[in-house]
N, C-alpha and C positions, 0 to 999 in steps of 0.2 A: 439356808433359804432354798426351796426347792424352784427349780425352773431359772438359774443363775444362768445369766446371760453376762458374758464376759468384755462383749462389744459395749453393752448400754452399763454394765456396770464403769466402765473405762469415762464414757463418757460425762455419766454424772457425777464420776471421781475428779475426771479433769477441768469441766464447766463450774463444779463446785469452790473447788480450788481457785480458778482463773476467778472468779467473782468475790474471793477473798469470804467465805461465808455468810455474805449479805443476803443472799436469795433465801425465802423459803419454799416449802412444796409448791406451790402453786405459780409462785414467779417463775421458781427451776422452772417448771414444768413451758411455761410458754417460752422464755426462754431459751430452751432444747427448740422447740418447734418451730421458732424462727429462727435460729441459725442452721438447723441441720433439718428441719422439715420432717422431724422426726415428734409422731404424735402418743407420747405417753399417759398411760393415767397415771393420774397422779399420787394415786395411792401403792400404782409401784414403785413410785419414784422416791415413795417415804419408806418403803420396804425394802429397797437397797441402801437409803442412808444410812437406817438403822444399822443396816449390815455391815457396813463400811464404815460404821461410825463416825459419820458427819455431822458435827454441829453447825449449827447457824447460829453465828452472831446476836444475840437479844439485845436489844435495843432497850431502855429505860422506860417507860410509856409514863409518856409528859400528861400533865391534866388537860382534860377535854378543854381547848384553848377559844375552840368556836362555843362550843355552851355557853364558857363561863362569861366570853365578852359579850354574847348576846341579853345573857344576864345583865350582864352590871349595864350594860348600854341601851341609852333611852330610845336607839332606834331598833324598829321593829323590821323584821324581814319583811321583802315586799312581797305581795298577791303574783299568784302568775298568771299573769296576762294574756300569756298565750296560748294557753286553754287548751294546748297541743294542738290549735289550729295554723301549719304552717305556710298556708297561702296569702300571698300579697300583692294588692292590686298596681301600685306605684312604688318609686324608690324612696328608700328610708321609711318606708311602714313600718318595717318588722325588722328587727336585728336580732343576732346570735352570738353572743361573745363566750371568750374560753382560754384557759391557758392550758398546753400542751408541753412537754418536755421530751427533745432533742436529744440521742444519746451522743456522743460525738466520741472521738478518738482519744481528744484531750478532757474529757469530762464531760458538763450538762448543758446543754442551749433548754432555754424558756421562750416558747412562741407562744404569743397573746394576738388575735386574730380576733375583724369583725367580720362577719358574714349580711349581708341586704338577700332575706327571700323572697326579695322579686326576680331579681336572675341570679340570683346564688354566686354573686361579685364578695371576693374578701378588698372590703372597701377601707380599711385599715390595718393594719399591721405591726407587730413590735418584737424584736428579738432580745433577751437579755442573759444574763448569767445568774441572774437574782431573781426570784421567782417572790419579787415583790409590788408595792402601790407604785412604785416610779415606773414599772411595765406597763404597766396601764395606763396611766397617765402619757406615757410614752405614744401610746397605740391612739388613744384617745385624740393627740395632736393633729394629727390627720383625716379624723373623722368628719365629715361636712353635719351640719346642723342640721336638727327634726325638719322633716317637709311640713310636720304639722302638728298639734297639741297632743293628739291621739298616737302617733310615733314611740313605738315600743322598741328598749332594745334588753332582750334574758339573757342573764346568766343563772349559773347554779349560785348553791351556797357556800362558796368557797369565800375565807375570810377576806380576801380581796373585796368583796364585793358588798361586803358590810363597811368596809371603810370610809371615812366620812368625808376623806378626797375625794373618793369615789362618786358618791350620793352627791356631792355637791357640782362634781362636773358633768354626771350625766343631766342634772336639771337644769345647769346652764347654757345647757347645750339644748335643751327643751325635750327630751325623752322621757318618757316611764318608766320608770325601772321593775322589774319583771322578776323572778326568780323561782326556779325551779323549784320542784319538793325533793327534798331531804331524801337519797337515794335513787330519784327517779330520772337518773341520765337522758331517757328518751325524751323528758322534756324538752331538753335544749341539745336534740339530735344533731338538727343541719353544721354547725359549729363541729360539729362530734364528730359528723360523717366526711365534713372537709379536712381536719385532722388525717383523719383514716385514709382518705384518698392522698393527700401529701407523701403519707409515709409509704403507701403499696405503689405510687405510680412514681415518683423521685427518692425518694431515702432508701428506699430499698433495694432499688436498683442501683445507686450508686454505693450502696456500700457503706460501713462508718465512715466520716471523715472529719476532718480538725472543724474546729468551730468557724473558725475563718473561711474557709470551702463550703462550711454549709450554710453559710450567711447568705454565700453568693448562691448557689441554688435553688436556696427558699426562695430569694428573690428572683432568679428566673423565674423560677416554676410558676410563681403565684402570676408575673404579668404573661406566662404561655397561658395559664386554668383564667384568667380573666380577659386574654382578649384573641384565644385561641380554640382551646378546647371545646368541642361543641357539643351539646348538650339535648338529649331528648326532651326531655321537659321544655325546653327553650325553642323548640321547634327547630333544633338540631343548628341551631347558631350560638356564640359563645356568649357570655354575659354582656359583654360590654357592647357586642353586638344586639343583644337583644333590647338593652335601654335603649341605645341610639333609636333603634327603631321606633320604641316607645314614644320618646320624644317628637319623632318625625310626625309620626299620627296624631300629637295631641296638639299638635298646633294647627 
């Protein structure tokens, strides 16, 4: 291989390794850039494998599980409601839900999170080790009831959300159910971009840590980003500050 750099070959040797051959090109590749902030393409990063003769572990590839239950299932995906329109006039208009994974020390945290785009408040929340129906249902528990018939809350397509727990507690709860199109993550952004702010402004800073430490951080975090953080969009006061306010004037 010409241009063999002996540093980055080290490191994709040892990241590799340390990851037990789970990662492929492109996981490697982010990867490397968040722990060492080092940004490769990723087409180098397969032309030292090669070189070095790294395999990556293949996995089996199970049958399309979300097709085939959509198939044989008499419920249909829902319309997306939110038109990518992500302005809301009152609380509980418009929701954002999403599950996210945690890497931790000792293995995976699953965070299932609701987001309100009237102040961009995470108004529910859920941590689990199972990235399945009882997370949600979980999250779901502390969610307060539609303000009103038109009360939307999206998620993507992820089979949680076909579930027919699922469908039957967000109606009891008097919402629309919402759902994104098939690839198109910008749909259900805000959820996505709280995500993203979690991980660059707390997980990242502190570091990996045991699941038990970061149970407690999430949970700091979310009541500093909900009744601290202050927010341009919110006229530079934090969520919970900005409903209050809300409320004040509508009486």
């Amino acid at each position: 291989m010409n241009n063999f750099d002996e540093a980055i070959a080290n490191i994709i040797l040892v990241e590799h390794h340390h990851l037990k051959g789970r990662y492929g090109t492109l996981r490697l590749k982010h990867h490397i850039q968040q722990k060492y902030g080092l940004v490769l393409n990723h087409k180098l990063i397969r032309r030292y494998k090669q070189s070095l003769n790294l395999k990556v572990k293949v996995r089996k590839r199970k049958p399309p599980f979300l097709k085939q239950f959509i198939e044989k299932s008499p419920l249909k995906k829902a319309p997306y409601l939110m038109e990518g329109n992500f302005k809301s006039t009152k609380p509980l208009e418009k929701l954002s839900t999403d599950v996210s994974y945690i890497p931790c020390t000792d293995g995976l945290l699953y965070l299932s999170a609701v987001k309100d785009l009237f102040n961009n408040e995470i108004i529910a929340y859920a941590l689990s080790e199972k990235n399945d129906i009882n997370l949600v249902i979980e999250t779901f528990k502390s969610l307060p009831l539609a303000s009103s018939h038109h009360s939307i809350i999206n998620s993507d397509q992820g089979p949680l959300y076909y579930s027919g727990l699922y469908i039957e507690m967000v109606e009891k709860m008097g919402y629309q159910r919402s759902m994104s199109g098939k690839g198109l993550c910008w749909q259900n952004c805000p959820i996505e971009n709280w995500f993203s702010q979690l991980k660059q402004e707390c997980l990242r800073i502190e570091g990996p840590l045991t699941k038990d430490k970061t149970k407690k951080i999430i949970k700091r975090y979310v009541k500093w980003y909900n009744t601290q953080r202050i927010q341009k969009n919110l006229a530079y006061t934090s969520p919970t500050k900005y409903k209050s306010v809300f409320y004040l004037l509508s009486t």
